[in-house]
DSSP file (Angstrom, degrees, kcal/mol; ACC not computed):
  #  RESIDUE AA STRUCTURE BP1 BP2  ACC     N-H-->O    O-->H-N    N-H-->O    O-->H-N    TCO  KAPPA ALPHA  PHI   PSI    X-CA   Y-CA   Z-CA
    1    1 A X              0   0    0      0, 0.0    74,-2.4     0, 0.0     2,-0.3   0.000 360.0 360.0 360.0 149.5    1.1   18.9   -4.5
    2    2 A X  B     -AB  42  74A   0     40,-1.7    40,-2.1    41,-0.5    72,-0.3  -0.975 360.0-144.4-128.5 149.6   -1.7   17.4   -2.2
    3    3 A X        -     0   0    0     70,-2.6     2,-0.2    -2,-0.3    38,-0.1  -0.431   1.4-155.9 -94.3 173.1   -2.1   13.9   -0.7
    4    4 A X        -     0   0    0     -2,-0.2    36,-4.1    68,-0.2     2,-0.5  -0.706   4.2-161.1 -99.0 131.7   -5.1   12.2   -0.2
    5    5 A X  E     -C   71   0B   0     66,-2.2     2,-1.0    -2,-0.2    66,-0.8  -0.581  10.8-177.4-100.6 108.8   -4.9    9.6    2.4
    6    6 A X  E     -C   70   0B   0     -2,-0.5     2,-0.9    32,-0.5    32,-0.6  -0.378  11.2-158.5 -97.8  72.8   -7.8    7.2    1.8
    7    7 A X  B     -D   37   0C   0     62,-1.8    30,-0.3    -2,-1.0    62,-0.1  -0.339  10.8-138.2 -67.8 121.8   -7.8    4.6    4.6
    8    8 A X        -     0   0    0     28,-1.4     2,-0.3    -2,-0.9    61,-0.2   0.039  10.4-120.1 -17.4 135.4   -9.7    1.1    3.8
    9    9 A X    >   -     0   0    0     59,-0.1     3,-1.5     4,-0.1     2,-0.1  -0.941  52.1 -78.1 -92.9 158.7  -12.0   -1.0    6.1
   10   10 A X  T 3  S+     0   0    0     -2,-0.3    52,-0.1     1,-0.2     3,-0.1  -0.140 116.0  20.4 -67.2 126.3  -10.9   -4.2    6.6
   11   11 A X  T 3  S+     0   0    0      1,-0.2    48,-2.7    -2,-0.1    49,-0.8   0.216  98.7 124.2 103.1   5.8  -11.3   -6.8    4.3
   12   12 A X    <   -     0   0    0     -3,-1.5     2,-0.3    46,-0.2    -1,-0.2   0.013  35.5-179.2 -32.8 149.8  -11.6   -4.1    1.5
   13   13 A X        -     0   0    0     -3,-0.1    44,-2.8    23,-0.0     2,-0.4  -0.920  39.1-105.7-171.2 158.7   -9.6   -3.6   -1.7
   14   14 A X  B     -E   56   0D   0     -2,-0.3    42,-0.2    42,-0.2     2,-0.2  -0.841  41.9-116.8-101.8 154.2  -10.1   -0.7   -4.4
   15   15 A X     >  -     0   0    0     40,-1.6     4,-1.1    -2,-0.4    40,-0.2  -0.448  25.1-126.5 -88.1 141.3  -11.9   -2.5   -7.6
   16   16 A X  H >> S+     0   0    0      1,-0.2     3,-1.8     2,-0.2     4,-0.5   0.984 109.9  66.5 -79.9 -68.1   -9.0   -2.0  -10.4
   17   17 A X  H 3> S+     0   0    0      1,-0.3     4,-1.3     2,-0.2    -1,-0.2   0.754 100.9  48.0 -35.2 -22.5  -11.7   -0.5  -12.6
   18   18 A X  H >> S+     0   0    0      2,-0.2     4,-1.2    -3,-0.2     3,-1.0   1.000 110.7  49.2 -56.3 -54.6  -11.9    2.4  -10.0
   19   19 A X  H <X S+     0   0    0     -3,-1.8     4,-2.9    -4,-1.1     5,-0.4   0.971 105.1  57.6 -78.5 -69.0   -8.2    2.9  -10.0
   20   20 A X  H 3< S+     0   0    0     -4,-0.5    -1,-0.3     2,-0.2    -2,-0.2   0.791 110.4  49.5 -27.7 -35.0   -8.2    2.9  -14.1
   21   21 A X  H X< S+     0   0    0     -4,-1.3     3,-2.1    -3,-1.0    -2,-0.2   0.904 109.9  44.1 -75.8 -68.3  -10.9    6.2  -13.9
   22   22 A X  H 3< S+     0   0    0     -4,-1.2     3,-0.5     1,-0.4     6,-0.3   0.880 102.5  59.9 -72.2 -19.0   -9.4    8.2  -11.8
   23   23 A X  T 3< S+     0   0    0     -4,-2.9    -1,-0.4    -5,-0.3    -3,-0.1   0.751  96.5  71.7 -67.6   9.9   -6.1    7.9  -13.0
   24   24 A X  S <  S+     0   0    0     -3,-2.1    -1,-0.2    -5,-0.4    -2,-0.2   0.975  77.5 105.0 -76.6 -51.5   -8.0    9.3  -16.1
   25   25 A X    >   -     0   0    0     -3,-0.5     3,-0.8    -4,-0.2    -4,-0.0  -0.075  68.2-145.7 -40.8 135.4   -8.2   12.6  -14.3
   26   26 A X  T 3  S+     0   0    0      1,-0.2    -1,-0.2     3,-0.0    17,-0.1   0.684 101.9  52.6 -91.3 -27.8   -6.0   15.4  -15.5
   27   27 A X  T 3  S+     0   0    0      1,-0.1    16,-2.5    16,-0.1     2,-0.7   0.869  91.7  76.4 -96.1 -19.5   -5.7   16.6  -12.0
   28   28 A X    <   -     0   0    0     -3,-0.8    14,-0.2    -6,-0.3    -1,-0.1  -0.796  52.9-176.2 -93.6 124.6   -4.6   13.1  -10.1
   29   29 A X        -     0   0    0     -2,-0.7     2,-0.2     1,-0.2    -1,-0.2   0.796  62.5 -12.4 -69.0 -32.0   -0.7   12.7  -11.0
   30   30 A X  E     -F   41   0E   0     11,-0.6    11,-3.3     2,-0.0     2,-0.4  -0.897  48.7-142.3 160.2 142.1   -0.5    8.7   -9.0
   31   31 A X  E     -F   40   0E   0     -2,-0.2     2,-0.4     9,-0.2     9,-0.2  -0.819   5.2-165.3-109.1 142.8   -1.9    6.4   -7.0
   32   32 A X        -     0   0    0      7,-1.6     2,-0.5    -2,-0.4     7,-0.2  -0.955   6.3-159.6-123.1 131.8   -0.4    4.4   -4.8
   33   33 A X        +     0   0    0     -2,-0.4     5,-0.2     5,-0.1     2,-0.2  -0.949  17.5 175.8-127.1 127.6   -2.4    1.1   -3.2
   34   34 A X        -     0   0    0      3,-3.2     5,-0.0    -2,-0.5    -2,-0.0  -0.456  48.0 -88.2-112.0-166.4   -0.9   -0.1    0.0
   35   35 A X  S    S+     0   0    0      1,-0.2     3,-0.0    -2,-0.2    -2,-0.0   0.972 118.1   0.6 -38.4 -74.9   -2.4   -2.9    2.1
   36   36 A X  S    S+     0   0    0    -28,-0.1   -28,-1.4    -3,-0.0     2,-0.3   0.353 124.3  59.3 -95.6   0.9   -4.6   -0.7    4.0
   37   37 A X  B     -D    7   0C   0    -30,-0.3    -3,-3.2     2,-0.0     2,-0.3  -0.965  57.1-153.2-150.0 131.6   -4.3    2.8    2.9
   38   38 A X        -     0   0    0    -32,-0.6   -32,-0.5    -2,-0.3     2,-0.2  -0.481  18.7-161.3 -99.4 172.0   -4.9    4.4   -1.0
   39   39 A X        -     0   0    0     -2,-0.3    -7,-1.6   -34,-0.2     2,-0.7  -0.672   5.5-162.3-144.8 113.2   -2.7    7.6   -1.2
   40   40 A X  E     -F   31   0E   0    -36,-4.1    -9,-0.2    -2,-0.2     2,-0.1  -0.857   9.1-143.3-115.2 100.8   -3.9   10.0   -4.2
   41   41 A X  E     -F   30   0E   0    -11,-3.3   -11,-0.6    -2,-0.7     2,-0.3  -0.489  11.7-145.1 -76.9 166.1   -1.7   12.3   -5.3
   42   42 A X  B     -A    2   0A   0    -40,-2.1   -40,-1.7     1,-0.3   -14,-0.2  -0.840  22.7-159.3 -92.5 117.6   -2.6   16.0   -6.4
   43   43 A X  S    S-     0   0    0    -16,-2.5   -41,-0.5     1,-0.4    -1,-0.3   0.858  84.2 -54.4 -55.8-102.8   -1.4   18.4   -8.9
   44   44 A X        -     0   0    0    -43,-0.2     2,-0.4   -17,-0.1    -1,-0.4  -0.803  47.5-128.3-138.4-177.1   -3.1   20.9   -6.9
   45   45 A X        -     0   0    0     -2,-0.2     2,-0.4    -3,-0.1     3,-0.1  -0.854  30.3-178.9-146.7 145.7   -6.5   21.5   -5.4
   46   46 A X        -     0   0    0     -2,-0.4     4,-0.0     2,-0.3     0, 0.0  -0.898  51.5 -77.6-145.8-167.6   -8.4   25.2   -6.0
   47   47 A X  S    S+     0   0    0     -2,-0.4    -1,-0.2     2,-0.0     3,-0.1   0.869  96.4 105.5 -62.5 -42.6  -11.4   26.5   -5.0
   48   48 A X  S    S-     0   0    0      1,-0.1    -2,-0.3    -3,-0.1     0, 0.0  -0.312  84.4-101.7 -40.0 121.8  -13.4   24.6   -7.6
   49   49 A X        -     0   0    0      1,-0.0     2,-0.6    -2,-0.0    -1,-0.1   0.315  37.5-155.2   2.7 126.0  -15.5   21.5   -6.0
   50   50 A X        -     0   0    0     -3,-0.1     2,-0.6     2,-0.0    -1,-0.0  -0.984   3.2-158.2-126.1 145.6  -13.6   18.0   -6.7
   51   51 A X        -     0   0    0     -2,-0.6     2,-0.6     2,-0.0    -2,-0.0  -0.962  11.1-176.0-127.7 114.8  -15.8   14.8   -6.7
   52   52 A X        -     0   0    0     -2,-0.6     2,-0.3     2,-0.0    -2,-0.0  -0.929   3.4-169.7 -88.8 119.9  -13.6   11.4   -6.1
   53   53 A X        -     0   0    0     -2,-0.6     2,-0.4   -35,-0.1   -31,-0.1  -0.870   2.5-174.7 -91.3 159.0  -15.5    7.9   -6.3
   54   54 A X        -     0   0    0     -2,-0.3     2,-0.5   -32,-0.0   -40,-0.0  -0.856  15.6-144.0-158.5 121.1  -13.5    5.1   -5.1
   55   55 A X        -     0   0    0     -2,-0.4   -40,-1.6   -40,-0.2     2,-0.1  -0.938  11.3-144.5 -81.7 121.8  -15.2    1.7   -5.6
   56   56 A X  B     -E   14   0D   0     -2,-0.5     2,-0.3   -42,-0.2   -42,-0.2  -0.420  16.0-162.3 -28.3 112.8  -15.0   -0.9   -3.5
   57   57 A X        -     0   0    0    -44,-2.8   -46,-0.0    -2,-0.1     2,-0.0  -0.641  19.4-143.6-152.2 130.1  -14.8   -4.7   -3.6
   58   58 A X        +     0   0    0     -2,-0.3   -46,-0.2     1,-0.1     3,-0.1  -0.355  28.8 166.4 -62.5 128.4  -15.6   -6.7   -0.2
   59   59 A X  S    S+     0   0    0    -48,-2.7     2,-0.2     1,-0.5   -47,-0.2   0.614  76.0  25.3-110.0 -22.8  -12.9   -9.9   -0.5
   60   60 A X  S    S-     0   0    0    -49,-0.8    -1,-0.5   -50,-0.0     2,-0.4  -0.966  84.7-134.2-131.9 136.7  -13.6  -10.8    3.6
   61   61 A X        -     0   0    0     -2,-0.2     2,-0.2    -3,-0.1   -50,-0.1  -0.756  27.1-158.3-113.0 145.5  -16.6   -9.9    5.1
   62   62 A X        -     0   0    0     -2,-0.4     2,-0.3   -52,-0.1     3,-0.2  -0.577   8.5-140.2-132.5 131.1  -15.8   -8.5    8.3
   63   63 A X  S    S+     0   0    0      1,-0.3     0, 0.0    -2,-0.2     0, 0.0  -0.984  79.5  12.4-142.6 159.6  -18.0   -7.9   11.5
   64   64 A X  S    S-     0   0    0     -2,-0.3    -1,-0.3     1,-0.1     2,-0.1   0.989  83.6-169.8  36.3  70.9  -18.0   -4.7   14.0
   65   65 A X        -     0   0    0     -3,-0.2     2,-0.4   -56,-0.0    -1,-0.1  -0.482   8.1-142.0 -67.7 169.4  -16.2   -2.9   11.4
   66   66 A X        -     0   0    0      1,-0.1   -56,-0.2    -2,-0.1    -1,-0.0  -0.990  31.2 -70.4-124.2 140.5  -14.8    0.5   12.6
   67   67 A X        -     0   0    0     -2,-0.4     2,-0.3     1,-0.1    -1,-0.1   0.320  38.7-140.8   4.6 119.9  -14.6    3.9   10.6
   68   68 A X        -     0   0    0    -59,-0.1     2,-0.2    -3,-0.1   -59,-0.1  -0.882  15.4-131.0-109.4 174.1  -12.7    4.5    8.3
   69   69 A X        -     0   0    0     -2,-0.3   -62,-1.8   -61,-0.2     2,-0.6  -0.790  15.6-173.4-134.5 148.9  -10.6    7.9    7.4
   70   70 A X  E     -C    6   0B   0     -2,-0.2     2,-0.4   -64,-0.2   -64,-0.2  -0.969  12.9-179.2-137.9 124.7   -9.7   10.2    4.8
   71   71 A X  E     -C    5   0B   0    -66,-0.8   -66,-2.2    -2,-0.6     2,-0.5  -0.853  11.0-156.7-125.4 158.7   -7.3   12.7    5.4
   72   72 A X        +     0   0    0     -2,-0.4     2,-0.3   -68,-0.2   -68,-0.2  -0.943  25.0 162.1-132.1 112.6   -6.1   15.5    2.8
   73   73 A X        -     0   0    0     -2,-0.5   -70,-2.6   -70,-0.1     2,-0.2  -0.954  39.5 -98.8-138.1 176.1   -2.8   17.1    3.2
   74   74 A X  B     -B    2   0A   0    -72,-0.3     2,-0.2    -2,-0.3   -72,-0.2  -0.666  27.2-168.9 -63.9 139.2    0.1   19.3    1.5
   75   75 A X        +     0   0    0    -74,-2.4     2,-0.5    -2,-0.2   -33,-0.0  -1.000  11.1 171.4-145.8 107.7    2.6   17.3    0.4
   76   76 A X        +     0   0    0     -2,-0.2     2,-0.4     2,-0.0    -2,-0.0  -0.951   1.9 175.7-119.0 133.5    6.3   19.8   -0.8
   77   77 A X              0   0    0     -2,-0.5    -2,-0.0     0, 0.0     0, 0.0  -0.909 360.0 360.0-148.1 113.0    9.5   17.7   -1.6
   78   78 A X              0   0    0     -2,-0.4    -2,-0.0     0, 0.0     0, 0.0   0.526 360.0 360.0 -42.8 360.0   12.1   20.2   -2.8
């Protein structure tokens, strides 16, 4: 299984229509929506090209936002 760790910027939220596609995809098993941080699990990832969209929708507008991060990792629980 593989994570993806999707962090937010602040004042951010994922649009429930987003979340309702991908969970359409055969390859993402669950999502999980924390404050700040989306975490997408994986069936597994292969050499083919994978294209994610994640929609947005601004609830606090925000000034000197900073980066935000996406990290991808293997994820084994016996």
């Amino acid at each position: 299984m593989v994570i993806m760790e999707v962090s937010l910027l602040s004042g951010f939220v994922l649009a429930p229509a987003s979340r309702m596609l991908m969970e359409r995809k055969t390859i993402i098993k669950k999502i999980e929506v924390k404050a700040d941080v989306i975490y997408i699990y994986l069936d597994k990832l292969s050499d083919e090209p994978q294209t994610f969209i994640l929609q947005l929708e601004q609830i606090i507008e925000m000034k000197n936002q900073k980066p935000a991060t996406i990290k991808v990792y293997d994820y084994y629980q016996p």
